[in-house]
C-alpha positions as CSV (number, residue, x, y, z in Angstrom):
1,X,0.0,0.0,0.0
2,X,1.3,3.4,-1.1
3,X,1.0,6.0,1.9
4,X,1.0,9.7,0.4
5,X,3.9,11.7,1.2
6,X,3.0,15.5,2.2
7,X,6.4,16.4,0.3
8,X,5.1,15.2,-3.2
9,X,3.6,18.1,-3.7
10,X,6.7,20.0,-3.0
11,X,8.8,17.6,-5.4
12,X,5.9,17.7,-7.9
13,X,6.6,22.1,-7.7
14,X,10.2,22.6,-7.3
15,X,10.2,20.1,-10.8
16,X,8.8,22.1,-13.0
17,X,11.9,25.1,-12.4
18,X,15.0,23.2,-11.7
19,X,16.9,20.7,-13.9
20,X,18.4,18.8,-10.9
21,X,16.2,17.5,-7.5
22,X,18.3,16.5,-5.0
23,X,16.5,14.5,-2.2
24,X,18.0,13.4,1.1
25,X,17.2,11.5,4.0
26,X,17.6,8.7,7.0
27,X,17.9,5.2,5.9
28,X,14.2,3.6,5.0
29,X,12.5,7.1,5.3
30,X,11.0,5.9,2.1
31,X,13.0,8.1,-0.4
32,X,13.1,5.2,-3.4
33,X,9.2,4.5,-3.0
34,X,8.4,8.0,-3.7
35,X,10.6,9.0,-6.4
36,X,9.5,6.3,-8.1
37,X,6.1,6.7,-7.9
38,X,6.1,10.8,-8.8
39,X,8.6,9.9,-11.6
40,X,7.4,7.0,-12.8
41,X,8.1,7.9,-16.4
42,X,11.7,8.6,-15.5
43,X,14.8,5.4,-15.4
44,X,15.3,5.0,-12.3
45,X,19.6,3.5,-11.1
46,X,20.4,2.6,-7.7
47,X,24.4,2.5,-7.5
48,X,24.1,0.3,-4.2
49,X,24.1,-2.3,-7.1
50,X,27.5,-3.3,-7.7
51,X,26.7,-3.9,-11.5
52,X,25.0,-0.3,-11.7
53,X,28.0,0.9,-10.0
54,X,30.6,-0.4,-12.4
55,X,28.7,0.2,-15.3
56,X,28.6,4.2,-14.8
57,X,32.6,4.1,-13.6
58,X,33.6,1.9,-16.4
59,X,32.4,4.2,-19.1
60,X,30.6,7.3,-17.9
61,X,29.6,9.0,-20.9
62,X,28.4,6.2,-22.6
63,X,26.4,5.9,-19.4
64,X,25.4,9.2,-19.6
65,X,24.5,9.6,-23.5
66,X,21.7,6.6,-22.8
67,X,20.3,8.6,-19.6
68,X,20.6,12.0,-20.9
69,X,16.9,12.5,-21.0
70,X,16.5,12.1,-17.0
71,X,16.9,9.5,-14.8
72,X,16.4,9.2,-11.2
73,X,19.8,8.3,-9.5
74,X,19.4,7.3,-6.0
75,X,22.0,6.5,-3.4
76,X,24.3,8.6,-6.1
77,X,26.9,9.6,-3.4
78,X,28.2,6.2,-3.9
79,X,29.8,7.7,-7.2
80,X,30.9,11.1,-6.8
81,X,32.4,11.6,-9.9
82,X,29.4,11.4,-12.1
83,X,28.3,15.1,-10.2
84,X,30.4,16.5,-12.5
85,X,28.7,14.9,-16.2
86,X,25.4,15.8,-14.6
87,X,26.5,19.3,-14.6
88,X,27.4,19.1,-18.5
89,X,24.4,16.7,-19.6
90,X,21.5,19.2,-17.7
91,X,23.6,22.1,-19.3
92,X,23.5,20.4,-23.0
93,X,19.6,19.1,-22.3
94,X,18.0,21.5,-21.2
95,X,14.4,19.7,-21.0
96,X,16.1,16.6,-19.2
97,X,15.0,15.9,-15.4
98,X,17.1,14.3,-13.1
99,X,16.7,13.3,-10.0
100,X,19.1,12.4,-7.4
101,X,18.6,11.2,-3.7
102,X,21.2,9.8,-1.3
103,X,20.7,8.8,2.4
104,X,23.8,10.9,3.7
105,X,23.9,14.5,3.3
106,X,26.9,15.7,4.0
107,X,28.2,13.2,1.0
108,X,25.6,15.1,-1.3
109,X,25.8,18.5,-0.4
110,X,29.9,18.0,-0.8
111,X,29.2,17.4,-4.7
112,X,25.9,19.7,-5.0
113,X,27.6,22.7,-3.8
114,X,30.9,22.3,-5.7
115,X,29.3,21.2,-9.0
116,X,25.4,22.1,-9.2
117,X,25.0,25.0,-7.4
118,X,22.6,27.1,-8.9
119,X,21.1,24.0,-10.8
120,X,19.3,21.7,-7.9
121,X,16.6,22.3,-5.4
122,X,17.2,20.6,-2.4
123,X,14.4,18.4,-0.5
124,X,15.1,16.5,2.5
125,X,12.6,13.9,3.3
126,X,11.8,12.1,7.1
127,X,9.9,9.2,8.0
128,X,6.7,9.3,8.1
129,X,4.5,12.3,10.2
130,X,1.4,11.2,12.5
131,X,-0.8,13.0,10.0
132,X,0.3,11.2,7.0
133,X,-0.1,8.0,8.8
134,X,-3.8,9.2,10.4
135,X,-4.5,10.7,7.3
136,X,-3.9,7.1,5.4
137,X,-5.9,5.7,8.0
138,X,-3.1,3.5,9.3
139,X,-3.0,5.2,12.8
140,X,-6.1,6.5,14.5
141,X,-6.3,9.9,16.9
142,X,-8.5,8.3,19.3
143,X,-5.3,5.7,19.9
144,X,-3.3,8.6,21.2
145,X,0.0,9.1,20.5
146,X,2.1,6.3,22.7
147,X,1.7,3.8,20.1
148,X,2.8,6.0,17.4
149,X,6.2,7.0,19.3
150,X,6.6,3.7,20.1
151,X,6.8,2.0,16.9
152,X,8.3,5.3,15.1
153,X,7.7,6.3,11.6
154,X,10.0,4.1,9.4
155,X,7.8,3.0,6.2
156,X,8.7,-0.4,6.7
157,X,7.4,-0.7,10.1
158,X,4.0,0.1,9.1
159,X,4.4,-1.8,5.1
160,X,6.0,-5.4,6.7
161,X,5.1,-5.2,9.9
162,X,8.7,-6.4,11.4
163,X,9.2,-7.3,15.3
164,X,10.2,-4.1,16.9
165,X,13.1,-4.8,18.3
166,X,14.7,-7.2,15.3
167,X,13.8,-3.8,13.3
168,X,15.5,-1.7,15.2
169,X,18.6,-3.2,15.8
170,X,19.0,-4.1,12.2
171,X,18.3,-0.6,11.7
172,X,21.7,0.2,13.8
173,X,23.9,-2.5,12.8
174,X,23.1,-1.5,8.8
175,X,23.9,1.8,9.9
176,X,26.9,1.5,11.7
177,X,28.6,-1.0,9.1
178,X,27.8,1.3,5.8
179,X,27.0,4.9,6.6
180,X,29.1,5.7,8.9
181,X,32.1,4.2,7.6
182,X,31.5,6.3,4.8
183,X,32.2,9.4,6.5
184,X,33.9,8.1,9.5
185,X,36.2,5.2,9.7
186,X,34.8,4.0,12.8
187,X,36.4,1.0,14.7
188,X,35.1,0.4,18.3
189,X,31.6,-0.7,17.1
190,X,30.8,-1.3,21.6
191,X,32.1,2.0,22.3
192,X,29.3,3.9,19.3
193,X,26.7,1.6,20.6
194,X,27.3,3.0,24.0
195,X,27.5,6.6,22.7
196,X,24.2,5.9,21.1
197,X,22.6,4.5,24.7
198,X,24.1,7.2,26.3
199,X,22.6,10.1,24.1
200,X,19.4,8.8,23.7
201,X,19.4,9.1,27.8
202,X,20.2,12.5,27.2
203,X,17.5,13.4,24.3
204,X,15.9,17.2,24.9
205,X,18.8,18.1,26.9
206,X,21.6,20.5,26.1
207,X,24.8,18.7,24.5
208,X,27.7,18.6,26.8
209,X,30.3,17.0,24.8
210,X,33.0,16.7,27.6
211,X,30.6,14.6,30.1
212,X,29.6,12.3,27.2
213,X,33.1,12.1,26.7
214,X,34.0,10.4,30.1
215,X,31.0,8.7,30.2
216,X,32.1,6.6,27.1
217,X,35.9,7.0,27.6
218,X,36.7,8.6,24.5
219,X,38.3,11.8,23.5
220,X,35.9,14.7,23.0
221,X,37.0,15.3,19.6
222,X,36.0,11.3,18.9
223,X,32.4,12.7,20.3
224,X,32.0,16.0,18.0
225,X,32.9,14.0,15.4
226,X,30.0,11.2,16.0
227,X,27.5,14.0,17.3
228,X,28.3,15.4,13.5
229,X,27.9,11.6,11.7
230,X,24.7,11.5,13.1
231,X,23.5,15.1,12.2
232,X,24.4,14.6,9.3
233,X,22.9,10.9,8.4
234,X,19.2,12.2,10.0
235,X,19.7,10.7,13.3
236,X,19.7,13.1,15.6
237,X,18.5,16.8,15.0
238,X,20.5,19.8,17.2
239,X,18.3,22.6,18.7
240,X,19.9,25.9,18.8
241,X,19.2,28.5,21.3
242,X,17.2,31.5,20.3
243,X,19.5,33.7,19.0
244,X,18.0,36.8,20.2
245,X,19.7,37.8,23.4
246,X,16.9,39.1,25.7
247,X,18.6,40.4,28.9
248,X,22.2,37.9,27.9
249,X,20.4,35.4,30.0
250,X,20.3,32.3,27.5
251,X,21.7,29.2,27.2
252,X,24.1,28.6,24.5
253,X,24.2,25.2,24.1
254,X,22.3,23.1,21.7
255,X,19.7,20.5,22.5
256,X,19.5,16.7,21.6
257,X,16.8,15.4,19.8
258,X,16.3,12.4,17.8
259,X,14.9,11.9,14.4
260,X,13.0,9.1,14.9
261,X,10.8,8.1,18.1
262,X,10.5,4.3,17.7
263,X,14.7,4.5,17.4
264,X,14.8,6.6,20.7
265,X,13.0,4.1,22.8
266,X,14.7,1.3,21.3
267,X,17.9,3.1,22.8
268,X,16.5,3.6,25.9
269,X,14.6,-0.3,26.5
270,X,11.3,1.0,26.4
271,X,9.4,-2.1,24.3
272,X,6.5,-1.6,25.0
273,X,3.4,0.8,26.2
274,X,3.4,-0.1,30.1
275,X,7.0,1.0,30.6
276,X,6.9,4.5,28.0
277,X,3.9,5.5,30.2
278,X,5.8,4.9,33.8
279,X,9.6,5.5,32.1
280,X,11.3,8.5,33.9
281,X,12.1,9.9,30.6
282,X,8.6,10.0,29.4
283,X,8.6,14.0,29.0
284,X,11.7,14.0,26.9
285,X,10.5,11.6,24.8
286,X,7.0,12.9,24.3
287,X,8.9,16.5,23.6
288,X,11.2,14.6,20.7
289,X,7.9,13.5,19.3
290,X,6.7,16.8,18.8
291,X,9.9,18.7,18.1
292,X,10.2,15.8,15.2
293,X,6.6,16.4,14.1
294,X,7.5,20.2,13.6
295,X,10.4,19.5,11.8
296,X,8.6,17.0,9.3
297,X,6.0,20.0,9.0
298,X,8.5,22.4,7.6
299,X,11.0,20.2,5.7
300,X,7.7,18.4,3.9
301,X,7.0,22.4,2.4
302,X,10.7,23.0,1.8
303,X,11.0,24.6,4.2
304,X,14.6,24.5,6.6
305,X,14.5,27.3,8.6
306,X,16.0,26.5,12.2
307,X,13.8,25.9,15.2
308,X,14.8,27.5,18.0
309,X,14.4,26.7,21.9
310,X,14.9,29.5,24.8
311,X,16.3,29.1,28.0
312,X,17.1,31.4,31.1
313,X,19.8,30.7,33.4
314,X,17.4,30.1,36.0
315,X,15.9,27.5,34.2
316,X,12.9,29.6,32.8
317,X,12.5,27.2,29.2
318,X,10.1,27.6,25.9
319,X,10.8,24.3,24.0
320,X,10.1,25.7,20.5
321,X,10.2,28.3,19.2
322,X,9.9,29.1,15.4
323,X,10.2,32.3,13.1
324,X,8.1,33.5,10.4
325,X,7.6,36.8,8.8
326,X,9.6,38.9,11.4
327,X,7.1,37.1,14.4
328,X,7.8,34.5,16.8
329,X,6.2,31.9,17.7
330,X,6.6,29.9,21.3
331,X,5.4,26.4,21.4
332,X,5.3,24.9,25.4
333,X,5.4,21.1,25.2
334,X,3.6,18.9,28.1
335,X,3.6,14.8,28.0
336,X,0.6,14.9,30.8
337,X,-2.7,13.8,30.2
338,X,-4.5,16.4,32.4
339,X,-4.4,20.2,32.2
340,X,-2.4,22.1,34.8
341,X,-2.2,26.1,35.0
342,X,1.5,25.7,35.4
343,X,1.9,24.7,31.8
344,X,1.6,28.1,30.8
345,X,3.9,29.8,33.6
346,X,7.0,29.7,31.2
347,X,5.2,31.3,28.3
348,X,3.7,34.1,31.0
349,X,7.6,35.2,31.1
350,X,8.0,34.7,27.7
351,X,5.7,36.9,26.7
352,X,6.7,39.9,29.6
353,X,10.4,39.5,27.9
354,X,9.4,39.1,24.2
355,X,6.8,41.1,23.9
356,X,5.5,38.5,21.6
357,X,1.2,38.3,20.8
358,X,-0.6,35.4,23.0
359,X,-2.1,34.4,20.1
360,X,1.3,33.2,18.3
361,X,1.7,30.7,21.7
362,X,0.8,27.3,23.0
363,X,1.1,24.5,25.0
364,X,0.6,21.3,23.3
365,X,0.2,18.3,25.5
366,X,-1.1,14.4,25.6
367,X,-4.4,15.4,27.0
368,X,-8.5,15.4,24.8
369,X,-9.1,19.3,25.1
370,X,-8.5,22.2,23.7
371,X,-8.8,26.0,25.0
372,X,-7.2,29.2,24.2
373,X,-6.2,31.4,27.4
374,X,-5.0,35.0,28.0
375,X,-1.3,33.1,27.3
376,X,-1.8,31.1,24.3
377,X,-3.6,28.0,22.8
378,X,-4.3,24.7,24.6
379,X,-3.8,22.2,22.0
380,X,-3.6,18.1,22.0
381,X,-1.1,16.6,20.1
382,X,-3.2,16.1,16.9
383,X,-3.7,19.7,16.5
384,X,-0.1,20.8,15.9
385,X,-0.1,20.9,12.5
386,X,-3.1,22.8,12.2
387,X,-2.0,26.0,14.5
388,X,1.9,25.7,12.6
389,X,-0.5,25.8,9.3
390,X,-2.7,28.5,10.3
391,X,0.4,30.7,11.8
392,X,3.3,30.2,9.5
393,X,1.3,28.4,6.5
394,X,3.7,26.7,3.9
């Protein structure tokens, strides 16, 4: 069953005015599945296959000349070289299409922005959002959210149906044994898997590289390096603070968040629904859930504008906070079930400091009701991407 991607229509614009489309994203965020199905009429080339592969390097204008009316190249960071004939052959063909996707970014970007610049739009594509998944009636709202940040978004979770856990560690061992000895020749497989445990512990929090650093017993340079492998494979997603300085009282320091739910509590143990509703961590992971949602949001419209978070000294915190048309926009984010009047004491300061309208504010949290107050909008979890529409469109 094909579920319907919120980004096609994004792809199905940006194709009509640029030669090149470059699409990235995670492993099995189901890149190859749409491509192929909005360019259906195009060839489509994986070079993972080793006979793909050494066709293109063994002769790569001939390889060229029979794919010089568009193609879709996917995983094409596997062969660097041919960026630079896709340069000549969109130049020459001017009503060619291509297409190229590639599950590590900072492998594609590289080549983009030494060879195509000026001739790609770039499109960066996630797993799967709650609303695509409601939407395609695979997930229902009246299930709440638990299930869906249990099990994730990864297409094949909700196509095949795999054990959990079998998924999920396949998921890391893949991972660690191709993408990130692409970028980084890394060696001491136990000590990344205990990096990985660690961070996941530490997901919503701000990055402190040098306690990471003893707690896995390697260098902190080894740990900026594998903070930026999985940036830059769509692992993990860095919050920066907001960078306006109200009163020089903010933090500085990004925060940890992880691309995928289902991977987050794999880190952490939690299996099943009886220990994610009693686990300790249960507000961090419900706020990665909804920083991820936001972030699907705006990179499904082409849109990669940072998000922001804000954070006193004294511990004063707004979770999100976006930007849009010179306004901001603070987002408070609650895992509890039932309403408190203390959810909105943060955004009270907020907006004495910011000087920001209520009406661009709200808490969004796990309960069934909705309200707005003389602070901002009550909202449930299903109803984020209808304020983010109505205030910032896309």
């Amino acid at each position: 069953m094909y579920i319907e991607r919120q980004l096609q229509e994004k792809l199905d614009e940006l194709s009509q005015g640029f030669p090149i489309l470059s699409l990235t994203g995670p492993r099995q965020s189901g890149k190859t599945t749409l491509l192929r199905h909005v360019f259906s009429k195009l060839p489509y080339l994986n070079f993972e296959y080793p006979d793909v592969l050494e066709l293109a390097q063994t002769d790569p204008r001939s390889f060229m000349d029979k794919y010089k009316g568009g193609a879709v190249f996917d995983e094409i960071q596997r062969y660097p070289e041919l960026f630079s004939y896709l340069q000549v052959y969109s130049d020459e063909n001017p009503d060619s299409r291509f297409v190229i996707s590639g599950s590590q970014n900072f492998l594609m970007n590289q080549q983009i922005s030494q060879t195509l610049a000026g001739r790609v739009a770039l499109l960066r594509l996630l797993p799967f959002s709650a609303h695509e998944l409601i939407n395609a009636k695979v997930a229902r709202i009246e299930d709440g959210s638990w299930d869906l940040i249990l099990n994730g978004f990864y297409p094949r979770i909700y196509n095949q149906a795999p054990n959990l856990k079998i998924f999920y560690n396949s998921y890391i061992q893949t991972y660690l044994e191709r993408d990130v000895a692409l970028i980084r020749n890394i060696t001491d497989t136990r000590s990344f898997r205990t990096f990985l445990r660690l961070l996941a512990g530490r997901a919503g929090q701000l990055l402190n590289m040098s306690a990471l650093a003893n707690d896995v017993g390697v260098g902190a340079t080894t740990i900026k390096e594998w903070i930026s492998v999985l940036e830059t494979s769509y692992i993990i997603h860095l919050v920066q603070p907001f960078h306006k300085n109200y009163n020089k009282r903010i933090s500085k320091s990004p925060k940890i968040y992880f691309v995928d739910t289902g991977l987050l509590c794999f880190l952490l143990n939690i299996h099943n629904r009886e220990i994610l509703e009693s686990h300790p961590l249960i507000g961090a992971v419900f706020e990665n859930f909804i920083i991820s949602e936001t972030l699907k949001y705006k990179w499904n419209r082409g849109d990669f504008d940072p998000i922001y978070y804000w954070r006193e000294n004294n511990g004063k915190e707004i979770d999100l906070v976006l930007e849009h048309n010179n306004e901001t926009y603070a987002i408070e984010i609650k895992s509890g079930r039932t309403f408190s009047l203390s959810y909105f004491k943060n955004l009270k300061t907020w907006l004495e400091i910011s000087g920001s309208k209520p009406e661009n504010n709200a808490v969004v949290y796990n309960g069934e009701h909705s309200m707005n107050t003389r602070s901002g909008a009550l909202l449930q979890w299903h109803e984020l991407e209808s304020f983010l529409k109505n205030k910032i469109g896309l």
